[in-house]
N, C-alpha and C positions, 0 to 999 in steps of 0.2 A: 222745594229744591233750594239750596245754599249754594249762592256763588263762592267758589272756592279761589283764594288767589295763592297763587303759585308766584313766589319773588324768585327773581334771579339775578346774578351778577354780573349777567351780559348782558351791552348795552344793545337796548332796543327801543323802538319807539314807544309813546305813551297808549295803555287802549284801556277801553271801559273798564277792566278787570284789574289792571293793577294802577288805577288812575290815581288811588288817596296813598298811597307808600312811590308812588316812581317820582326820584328828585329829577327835575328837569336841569341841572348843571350836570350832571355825570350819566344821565340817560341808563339809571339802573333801578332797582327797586332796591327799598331800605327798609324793612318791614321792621317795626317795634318789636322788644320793648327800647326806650332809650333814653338818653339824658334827657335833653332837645330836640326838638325837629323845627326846622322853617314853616312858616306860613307860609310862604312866597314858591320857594322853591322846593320844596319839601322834601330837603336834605335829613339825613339824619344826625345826631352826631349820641354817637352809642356812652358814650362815657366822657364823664366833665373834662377828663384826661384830652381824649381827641380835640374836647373844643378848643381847652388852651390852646393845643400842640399847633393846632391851626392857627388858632390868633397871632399866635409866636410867630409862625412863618412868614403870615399876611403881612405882620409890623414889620417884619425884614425887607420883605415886599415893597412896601410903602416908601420905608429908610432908603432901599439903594435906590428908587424911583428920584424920589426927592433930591437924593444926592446927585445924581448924575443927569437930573433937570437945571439944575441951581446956574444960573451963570459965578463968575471966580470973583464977584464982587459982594456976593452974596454969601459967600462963604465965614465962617467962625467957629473955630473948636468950638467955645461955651454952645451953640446954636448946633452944633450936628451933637453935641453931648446930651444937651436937651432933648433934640428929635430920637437919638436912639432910647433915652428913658420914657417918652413918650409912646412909642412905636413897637419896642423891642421887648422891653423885657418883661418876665412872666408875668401872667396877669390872674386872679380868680376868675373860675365860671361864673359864680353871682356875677359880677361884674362885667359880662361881657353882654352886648345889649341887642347886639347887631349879628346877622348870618354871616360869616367870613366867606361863604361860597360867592352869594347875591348881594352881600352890603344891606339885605333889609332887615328892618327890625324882626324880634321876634314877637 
């Protein structure tokens, strides 16, 4: 007899059956095939396309965090021009080292 798993896109809790595809940050199943997947969180990310797209967003994430942490002494064009080349713009999937869901490595 073959355990059969049946993924679905509604969040439900994790059980024996769909334990190796259910990302625990979106409480869904992600069943292969795919770019990437977390070790940690075993998100998926289907295409190198989504991973940027995520990273992209994450470093926006980070940028307006940043920004609106800073006290007004701390502030400098050169330095937020810096942070948003850092943070923001596109990056390659090679390149991307980390799960943008979890922050863990891959």
């Amino acid at each position: 007899m073959i355990n059969q798993v049946v993924s679905t896109t509604v969040q439900h809790a994790a059980s024996d059956t769909c334990a190796g595809i259910h990302c625990e940050i979106h409480q869904v199943d992600e069943p292969g095939p795919g770019y990437i997947g977390c070790g940690e969180c075993l998100h998926l990310y289907p295409t190198r396309a989504s991973l940027v797209w995520r990273a992209w967003i994450k470093g926006w994430e980070l940028w307006w965090w940043d920004l609106r942490h800073q006290d007004a002494s701390g502030w400098s064009y050169p330095r937020l021009l810096f942070d948003a080349w850092r943070f923001v713009l596109p990056r390659r999937a090679n390149r991307i080292t980390f799960c943008q869901e979890c922050s863990h490595d891959f």
